[in-house]
DRENLODREN-767051 format. One record per residue (C-alpha): residue in three letters; x, y, z. Coordinates in steps of 0.02 Angstrom, whole numbers, padded with zeros to 5 digits, always signed. Layout:
# residues N
alaXYZ...
//
This chain:
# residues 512
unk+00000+00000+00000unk+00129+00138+00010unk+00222+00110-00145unk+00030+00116-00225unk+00034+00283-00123unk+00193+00374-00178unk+00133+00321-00367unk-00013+00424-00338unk+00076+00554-00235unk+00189+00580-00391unk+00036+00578-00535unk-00082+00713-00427unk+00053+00829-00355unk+00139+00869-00516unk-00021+00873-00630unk-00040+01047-00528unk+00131+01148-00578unk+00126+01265-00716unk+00114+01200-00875unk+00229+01254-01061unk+00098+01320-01163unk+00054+01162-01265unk-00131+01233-01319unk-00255+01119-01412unk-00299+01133-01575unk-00448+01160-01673unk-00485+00954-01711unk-00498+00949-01518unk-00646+01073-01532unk-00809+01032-01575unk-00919+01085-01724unk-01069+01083-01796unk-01132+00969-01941unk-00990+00850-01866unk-01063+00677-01818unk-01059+00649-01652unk-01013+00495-01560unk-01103+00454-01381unk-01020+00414-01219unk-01092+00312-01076unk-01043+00237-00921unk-01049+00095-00842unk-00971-00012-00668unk-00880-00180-00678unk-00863-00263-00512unk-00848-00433-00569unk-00671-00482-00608unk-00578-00648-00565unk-00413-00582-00622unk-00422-00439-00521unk-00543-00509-00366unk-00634-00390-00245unk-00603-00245-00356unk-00752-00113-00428unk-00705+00041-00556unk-00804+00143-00676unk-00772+00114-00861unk-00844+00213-00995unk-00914+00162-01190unk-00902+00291-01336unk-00963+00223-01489unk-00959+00343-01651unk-01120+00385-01738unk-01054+00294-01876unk-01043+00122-01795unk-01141+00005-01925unk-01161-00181-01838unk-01133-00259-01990unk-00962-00201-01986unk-00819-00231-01868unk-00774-00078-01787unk-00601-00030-01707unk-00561-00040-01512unk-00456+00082-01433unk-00430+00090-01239unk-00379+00205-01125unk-00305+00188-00925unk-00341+00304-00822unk-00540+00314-00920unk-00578+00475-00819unk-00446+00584-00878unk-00449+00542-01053unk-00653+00558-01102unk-00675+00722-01007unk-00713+00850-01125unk-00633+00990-01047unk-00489+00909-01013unk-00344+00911-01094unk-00372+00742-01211unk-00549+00760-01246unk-00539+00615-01346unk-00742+00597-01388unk-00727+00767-01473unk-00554+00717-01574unk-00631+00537-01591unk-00788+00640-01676unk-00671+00757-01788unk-00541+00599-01857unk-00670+00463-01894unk-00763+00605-01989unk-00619+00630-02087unk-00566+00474-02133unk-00407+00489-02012unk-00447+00355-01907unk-00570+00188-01930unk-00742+00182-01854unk-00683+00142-01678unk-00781+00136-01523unk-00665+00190-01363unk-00651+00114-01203unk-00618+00210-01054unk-00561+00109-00879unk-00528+00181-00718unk-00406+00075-00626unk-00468-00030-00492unk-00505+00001-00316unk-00566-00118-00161unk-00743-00145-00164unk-00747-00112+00037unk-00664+00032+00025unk-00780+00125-00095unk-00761+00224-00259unk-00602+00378-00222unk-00674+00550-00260unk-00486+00561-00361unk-00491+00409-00474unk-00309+00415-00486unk-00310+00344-00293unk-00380+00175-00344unk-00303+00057-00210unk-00258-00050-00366unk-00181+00051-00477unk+00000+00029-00490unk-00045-00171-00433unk-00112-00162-00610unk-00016-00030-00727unk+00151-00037-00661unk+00165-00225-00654unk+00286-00298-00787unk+00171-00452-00849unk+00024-00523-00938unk-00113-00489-00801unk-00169-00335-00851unk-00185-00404-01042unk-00282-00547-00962unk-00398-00428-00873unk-00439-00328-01055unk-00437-00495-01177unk-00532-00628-01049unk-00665-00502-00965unk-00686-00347-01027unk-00681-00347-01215unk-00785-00491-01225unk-00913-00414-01103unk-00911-00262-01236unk-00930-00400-01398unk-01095-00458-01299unk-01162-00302-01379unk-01043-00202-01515unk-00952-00297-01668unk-00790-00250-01635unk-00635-00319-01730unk-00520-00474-01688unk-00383-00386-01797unk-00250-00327-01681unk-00209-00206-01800unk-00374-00136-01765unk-00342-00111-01577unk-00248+00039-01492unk-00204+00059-01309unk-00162+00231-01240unk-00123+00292-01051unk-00061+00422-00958unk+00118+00424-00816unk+00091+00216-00747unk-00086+00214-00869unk+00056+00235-01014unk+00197+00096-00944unk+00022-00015-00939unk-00028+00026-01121unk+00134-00037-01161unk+00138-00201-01065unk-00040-00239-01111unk+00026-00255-01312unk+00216-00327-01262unk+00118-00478-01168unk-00022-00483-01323unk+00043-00414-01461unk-00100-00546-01532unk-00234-00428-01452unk-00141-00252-01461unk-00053-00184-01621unk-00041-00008-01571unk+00014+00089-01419unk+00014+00263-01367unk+00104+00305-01209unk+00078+00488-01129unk+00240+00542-01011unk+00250+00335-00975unk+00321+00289-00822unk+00458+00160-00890unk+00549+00191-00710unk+00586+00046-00584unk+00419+00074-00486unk+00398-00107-00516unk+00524-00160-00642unk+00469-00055-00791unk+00668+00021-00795unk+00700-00159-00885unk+00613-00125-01031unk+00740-00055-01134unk+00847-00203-01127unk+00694-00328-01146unk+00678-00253-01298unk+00839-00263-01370unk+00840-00447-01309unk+00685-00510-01357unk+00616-00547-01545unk+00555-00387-01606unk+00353-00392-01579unk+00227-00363-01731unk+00158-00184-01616unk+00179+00005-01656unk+00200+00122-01521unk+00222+00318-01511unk+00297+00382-01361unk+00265+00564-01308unk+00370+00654-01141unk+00440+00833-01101unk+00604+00866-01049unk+00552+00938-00884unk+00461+00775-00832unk+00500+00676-00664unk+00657+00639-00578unk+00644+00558-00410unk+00708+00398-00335unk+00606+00288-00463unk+00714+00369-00603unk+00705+00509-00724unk+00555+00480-00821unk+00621+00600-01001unk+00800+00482-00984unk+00690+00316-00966unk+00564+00352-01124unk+00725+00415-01216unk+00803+00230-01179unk+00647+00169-01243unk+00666+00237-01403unk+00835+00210-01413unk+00782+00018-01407unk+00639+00022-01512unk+00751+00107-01661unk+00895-00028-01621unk+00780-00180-01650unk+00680-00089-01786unk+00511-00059-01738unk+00376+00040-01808unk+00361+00203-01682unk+00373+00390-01663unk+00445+00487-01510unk+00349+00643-01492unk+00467+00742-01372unk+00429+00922-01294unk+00482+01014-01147unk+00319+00982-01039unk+00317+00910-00863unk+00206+00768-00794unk+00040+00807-00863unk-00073+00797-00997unk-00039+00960-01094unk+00067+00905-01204unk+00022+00744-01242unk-00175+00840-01286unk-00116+00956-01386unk-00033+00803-01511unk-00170+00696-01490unk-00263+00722-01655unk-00081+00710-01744unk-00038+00546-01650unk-00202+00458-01666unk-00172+00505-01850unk-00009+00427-01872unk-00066+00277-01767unk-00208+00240-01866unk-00121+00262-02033unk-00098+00110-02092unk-00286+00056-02086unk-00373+00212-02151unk-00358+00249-02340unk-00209+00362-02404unk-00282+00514-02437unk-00211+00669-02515unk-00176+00779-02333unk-00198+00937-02286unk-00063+01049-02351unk+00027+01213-02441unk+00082+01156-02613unk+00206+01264-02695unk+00175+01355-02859unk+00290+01287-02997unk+00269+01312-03177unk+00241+01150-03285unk+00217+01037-03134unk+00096+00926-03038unk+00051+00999-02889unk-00056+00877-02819unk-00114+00706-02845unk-00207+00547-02752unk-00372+00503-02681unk-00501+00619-02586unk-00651+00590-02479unk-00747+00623-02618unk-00634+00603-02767unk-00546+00426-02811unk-00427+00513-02905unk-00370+00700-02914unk-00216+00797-03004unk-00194+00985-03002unk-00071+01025-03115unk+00030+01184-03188unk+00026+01222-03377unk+00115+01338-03496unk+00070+01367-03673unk+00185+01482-03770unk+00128+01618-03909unk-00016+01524-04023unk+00012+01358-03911unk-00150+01260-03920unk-00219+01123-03811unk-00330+00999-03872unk-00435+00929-03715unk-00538+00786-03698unk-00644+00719-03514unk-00599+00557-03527unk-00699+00497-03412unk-00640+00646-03297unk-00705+00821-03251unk-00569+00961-03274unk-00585+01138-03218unk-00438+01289-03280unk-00414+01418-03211unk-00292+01547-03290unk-00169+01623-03194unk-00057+01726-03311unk-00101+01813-03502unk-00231+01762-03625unk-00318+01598-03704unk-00460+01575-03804unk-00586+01431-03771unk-00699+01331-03889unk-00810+01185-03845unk-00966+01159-03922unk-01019+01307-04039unk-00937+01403-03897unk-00779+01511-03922unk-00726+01642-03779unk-00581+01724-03761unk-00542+01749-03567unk-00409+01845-03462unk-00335+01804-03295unk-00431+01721-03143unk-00557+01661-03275unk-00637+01498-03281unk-00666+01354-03409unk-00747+01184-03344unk-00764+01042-03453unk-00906+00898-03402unk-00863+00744-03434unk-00915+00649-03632unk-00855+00832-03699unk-00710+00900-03784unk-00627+01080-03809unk-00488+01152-03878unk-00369+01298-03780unk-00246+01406-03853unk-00109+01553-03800unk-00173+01718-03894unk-00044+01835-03770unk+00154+01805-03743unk+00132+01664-03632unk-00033+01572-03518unk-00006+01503-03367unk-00154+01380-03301unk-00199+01287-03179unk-00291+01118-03228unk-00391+01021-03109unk-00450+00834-03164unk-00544+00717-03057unk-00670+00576-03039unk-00803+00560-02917unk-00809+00410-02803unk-00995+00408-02845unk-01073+00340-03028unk-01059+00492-03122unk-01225+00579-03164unk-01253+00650-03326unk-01414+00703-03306unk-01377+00807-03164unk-01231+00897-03260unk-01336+00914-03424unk-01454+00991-03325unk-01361+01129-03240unk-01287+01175-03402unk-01168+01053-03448unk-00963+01147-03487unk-00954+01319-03470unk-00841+01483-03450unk-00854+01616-03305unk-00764+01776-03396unk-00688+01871-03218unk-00705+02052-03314unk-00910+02016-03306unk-00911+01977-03119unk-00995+02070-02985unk-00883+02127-02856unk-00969+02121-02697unk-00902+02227-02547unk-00935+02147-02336unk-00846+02208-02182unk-00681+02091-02191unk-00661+02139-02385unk-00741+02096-02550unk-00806+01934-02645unk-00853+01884-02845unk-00964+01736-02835unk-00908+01607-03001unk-01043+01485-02962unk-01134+01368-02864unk-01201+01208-02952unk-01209+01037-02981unk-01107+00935-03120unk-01096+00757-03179unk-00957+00719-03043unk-01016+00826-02913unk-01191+00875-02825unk-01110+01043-02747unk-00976+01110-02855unk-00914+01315-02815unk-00807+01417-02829unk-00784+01603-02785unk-00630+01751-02762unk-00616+01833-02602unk-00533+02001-02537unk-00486+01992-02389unk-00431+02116-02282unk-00262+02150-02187unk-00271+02057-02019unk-00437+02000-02073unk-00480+01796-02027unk-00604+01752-02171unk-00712+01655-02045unk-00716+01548-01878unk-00622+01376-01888unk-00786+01266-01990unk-00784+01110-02037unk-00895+01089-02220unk-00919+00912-02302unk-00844+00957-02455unk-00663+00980-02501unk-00570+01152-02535unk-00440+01230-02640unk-00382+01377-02580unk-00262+01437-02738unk-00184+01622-02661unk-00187+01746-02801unk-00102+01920-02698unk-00050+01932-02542unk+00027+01855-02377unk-00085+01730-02294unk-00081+01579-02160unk-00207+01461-02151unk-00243+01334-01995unk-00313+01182-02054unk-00331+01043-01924unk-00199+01049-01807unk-00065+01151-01931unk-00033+01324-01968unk+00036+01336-02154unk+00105+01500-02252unk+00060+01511-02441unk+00128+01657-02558unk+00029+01711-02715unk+00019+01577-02830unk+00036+01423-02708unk-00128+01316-02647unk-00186+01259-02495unk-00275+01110-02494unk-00425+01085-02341unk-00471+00906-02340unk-00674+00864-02300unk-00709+00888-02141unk-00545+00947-02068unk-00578+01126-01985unk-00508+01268-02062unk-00489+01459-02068unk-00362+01582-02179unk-00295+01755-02143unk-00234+01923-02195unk-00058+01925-02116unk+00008+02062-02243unk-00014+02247-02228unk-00121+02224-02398unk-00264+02150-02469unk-00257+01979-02489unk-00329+01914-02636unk-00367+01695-02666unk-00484+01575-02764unk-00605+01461-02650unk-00653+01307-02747unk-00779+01175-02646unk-00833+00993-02720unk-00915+00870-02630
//
């Protein structure tokens, strides 16, 4: 009983000194029109591996959860801390934001509370479970046995949940993280993925040999991201920072899959929250699909800037074009949607019995089953081209009825002044690949934000056309200058702004 009470002792007194200033981002916020999961909780006082014990456990299952599908498992020691939502995890609400975005799998989380003597009653402080270190600091399979023999099969009596371990993760916090870890060393059959917050890999019970069961021991099929601060613990159990840097020390010598997230925090969960989205990301990356990710892609003449899958597009290039003086471009759909936009001089268009000749920021978009022709009439054209195909049967109809290809000439649009700047509306339709398709050019003002953080279904290009911008999507600031293009995946929250002394001047294109 009094080691179990210094391990407490050294979790609740240092969880109170002044933290760095690791703030959360904006996918640990929550927003509207985001799916949300729901949370419940429950008691288990009936374990044989751990007898006489009670603790509260808690059950968030995504709104997505089909039960014809297997869903994910994640779990989390120490329960309490890690599905408050004002904490600083809030894993429910960066559960809600990742599975939207196809970052993680549908996974339903499981939060335990260590146990405590059933005579003694429930601690106010669930961190002063009589059992606690008995079962997170313990160097063997009992705590594994607890999750795989009891628990996760009391879950699978109602939720279809995944024997895959490579669709299980296992996260904790101080001894909760040294647990995680055990949990998948003992089953790496049951556990494929760890994530250990400031993990207490110190000789509180043996958890300081570690490092050299690792390098001694057959490398195990698990993948584990360590995070810790530099200004952790350092008592008579060890110095937590030099144990988790021994730990990845070993894990790079025998080759294992794993990230070391270090920082300069102390022992608490600010740091570790304000990574969260990021590490459940990389965790979870081998089981999602490989989408194109949120990013600032540099302008470069004659090049692909981007290319891959999207939420709603199975494949997607935006590419760079010159054409010199008289240049010409034959175009056909083939099977695709494409979109140009010019950037620099003069081109004339003809498609159909159309022929247009347009000027910078102007638009030509070609539906798929037609074909046009493009060619230089100034010095030298610069475009943009976007192709694409939906992930959905394409629907003629729908595009023949909204008009089919067309030009938007940027001389004949309305310029329409608000309070953070200006904006010329290109349009708002539907097409054969997509049922909302937009696109507009904002002004915005110096030190203007262009809105709140959102989150909308559809993806966005944000292609920067004057000015000096930043733009936070998820949990990422990124710096564009004119002529480069963010890219907000569906989903993923995101706001730009003015940081010049200017007006700021960029395309907004939206698909879903």
């Amino acid at each position: 009983m009094k080691l179990n009470l210094i391990v407490v002792l050294i979790l609740t007194i240092t969880t109170g000194l002044a933290q760095d200033n690791y703030a959360l981002g904006i996918n640990s916020k929550s927003y509207d029109g985001i799916p949300k999961g729901t949370v419940t909780k429950y008691s288990w006082e009936n374990s044989e591996v751990y007898p006489n014990t009670i603790r509260d456990y808690y059950l968030y299952v995504p709104a997505q959860y089909n039960e014809t599908e297997a869903a994910a498992l994640m779990i989390f020691q120490d329960g309490h801390a890690y599905v408050d939502v004002e904490g600083h995890f809030r894993v429910p609400v960066v559960f809600d934001n990742l599975i939207s975005q196809a970052k993680m799998p549908v996974t339903i989380g499981l939060f335990i509370n260590p146990g405590h003597d059933k005579n003694a009653g429930l601690p106010a402080n669930p961190f002063r479970a009589s059992n606690r270190s008995n079962e997170y600091d313990e160097v063997s399979g009992t705590y594994g046995k607890f999750l795989s023999e009891e628990l996760i099969p009391e879950l699978k009596k109602s939720y279809n949940i995944s024997d895959d371990p490579k669709m299980r993760a296992i996260c904790g916090l101080s001894s909760g993280g040294i647990c995680a870890f055990t949990a998948a060393w003992f089953y790496p059959q049951k556990f494929n993925k760890v994530l250990s917050h400031i993990g207490s890999f110190t000789d509180i019970r043996g958890g300081h040999d570690y490092p050299s069961m690792i390098r001694k021991n057959d490398r195990k099929d698990i993948k584990v991201l360590l995070q810790d601060g530099s200004n952790d613990l350092d008592n008579q159990y060890g110095n937590w920072w030099l144990a988790n840097l021994q730990m990845k020390s070993a894990l790079e010598f025998k080759e294992y899959e794993y990230e070391f997230v270090g920082g300069t925090g102390e022992h608490n969960g600010a740091h570790g929250g304000s990574v969260l989205p990021a590490s459940l990301a990389w965790l979870w990356n081998d089981v999602v699909p490989e989408y194109i990710p949120e990013n600032v892609y540099g302008f470069s003449k004659n090049a692909t800037l981007v290319s891959g899958e999207s939420f709603h597009f199975s494949d997607m290039t935006l590419e760079t074009m010159t054409l010199s003086p008289s240049g010409s471009w034959q175009l056909t759909s083939n099977g695709q949607e494409q979109m140009i936009i010019i950037k620099e001089g003069k081109l004339r268009v003809r498609f159909g019995k159309t022929q247009k000749t347009l000027g910078a920021n102007s638009v030509f978009v070609l539906l798929p089953g037609d074909a046009g022709k493009v060619e230089s009439i100034s010095s030298e054209a610069v475009i943009y081209r976007m192709s694409y195909s939906s992930r959905k049967p394409q629907n003629k109809k729908r595009g023949k009825k909204d008009g089919g290809s067309f030009v938007v000439d940027f001389d004949n649009l309305a310029y329409e002044e608000h309070d953070r700047g200006g904006i010329r509306n290109y349009f708002r339709k539907a097409t054969t690949m997509c049922p909302y398709y937009e696109l507009h050019v904002t002004n915005l003002n110096p030190g203007n934000r262009s809105h709140e953080p959102h989150t909308p279904n559809a993806g966005e290009f944000i292609i920067i056309i004057e000015g000096e911008t930043e733009m936070e999507i998820g949990n990422t600031v990124f710096t564009a200058r004119p002529g480069d293009v963010y890219f907000a995946p569906a989903n993923v929250p995101h706001a730009i702004r003015n940081t010049g002394n200017e007006q700021a001047m960029y395309f907004a294109y939206q698909w879903e």
